[in-house]
C-alpha positions in Angstrom: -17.3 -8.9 16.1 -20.3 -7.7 14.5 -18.3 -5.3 11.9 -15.9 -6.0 9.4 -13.7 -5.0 7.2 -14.9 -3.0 4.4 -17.9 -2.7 5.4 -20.3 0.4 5.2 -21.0 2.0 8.4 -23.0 5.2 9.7 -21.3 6.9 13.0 -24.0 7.2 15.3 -22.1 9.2 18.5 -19.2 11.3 18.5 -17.6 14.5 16.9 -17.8 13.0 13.7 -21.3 11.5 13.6 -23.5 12.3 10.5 -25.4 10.2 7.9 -22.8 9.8 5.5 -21.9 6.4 4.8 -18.0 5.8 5.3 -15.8 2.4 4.7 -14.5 0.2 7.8 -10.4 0.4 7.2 -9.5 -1.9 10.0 -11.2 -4.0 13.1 -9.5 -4.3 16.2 -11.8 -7.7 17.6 -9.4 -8.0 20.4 -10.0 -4.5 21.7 -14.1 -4.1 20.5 -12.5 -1.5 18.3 -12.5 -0.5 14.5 -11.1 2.2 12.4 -13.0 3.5 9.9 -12.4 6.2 7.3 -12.4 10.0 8.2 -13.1 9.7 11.4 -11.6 10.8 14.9 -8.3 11.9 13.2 -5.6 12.9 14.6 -2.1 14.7 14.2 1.0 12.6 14.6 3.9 15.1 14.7 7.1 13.9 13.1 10.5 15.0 14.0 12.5 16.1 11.4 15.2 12.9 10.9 17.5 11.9 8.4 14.4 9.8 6.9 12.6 13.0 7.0 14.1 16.1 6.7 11.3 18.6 6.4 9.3 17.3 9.6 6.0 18.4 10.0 2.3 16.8 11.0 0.6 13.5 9.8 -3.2 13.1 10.2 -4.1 9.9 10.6 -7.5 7.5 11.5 -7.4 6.6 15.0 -10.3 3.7 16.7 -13.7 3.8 17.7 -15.5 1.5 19.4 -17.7 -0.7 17.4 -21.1 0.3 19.1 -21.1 3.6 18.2 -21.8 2.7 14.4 -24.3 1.0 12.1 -24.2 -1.1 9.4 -25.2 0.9 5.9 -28.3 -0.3 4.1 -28.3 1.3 0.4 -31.9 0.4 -0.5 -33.2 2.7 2.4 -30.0 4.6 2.9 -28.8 4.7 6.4 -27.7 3.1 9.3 -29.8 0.2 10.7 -30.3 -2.7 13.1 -29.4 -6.1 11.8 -29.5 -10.0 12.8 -28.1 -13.3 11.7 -29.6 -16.4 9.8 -29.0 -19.1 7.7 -30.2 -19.1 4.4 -32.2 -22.5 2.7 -28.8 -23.0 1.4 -26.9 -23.0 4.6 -24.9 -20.5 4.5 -25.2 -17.3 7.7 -26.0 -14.4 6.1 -26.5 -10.5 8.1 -30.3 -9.4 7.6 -31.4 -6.0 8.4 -34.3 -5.6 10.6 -35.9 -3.0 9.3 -36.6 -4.1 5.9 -36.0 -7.6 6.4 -33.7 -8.2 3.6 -30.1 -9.7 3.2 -27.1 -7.5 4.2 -24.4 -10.2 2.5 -23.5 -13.8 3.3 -20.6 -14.9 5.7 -18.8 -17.9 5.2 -19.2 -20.9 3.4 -22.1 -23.7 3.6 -22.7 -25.1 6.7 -23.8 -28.9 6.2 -25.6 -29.1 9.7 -28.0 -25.9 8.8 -29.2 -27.1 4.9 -32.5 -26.8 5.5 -34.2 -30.4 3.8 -36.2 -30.0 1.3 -40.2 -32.4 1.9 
């Protein structure tokens, strides 16, 4: 999956779509899904039990799909594109591509990818 946890996303679709950034809580790879924070809550109501005696409503994050976000890029401050390559290093890192520039690094060094030096 393209998104992970705590990342910084823009919603791009939806009822709560808007160019504020907002964190990624949880990813659901199995299901293309994520849950990120603020957005499409809903109301769980709770009956009142001996655990809880007054009752009442939770709100609580429910999941999107992944494709209806962007990753966050501070320097130009929204949501944008982004690919994959590997660094001189070796290591994959996320670039966007708009302003070409590194997103983060993911993983450790990958012998196979060390780029040799003539």
């Amino acid at each position: 999956m393209h998104i992970r946890k705590d990342d910084v996303v823009v919603v791009i679709t939806g009822d709560d779509k808007g160019p504020e950034p907002r964190k990624v809580l949880r990813v659901l790879p199995e299901k293309g899904k994520i849950v990120v924070e603020g957005v499409n809550r809903v109301y769980k109501h709770l009956k009142p039990s001996a655990k809880n005696q007054q009752g009442g409503r939770l709100s609580k994050e429910m999941p999107i799909d992944a494709s209806n976000v962007l990753l966050y890029n501070p320097s130009i401050r929204r949501g944008v594109r982004f690919g994959y390559r590997f660094t001189e290093a070796g290591q994959k890192e996320r670039y966007c591509k708009v302003t070409n520039e590194s997103l983060g690094v993911l993983g450790p060094v990958k012998p196979t990818r060390v780029k040799p030096t003539a």
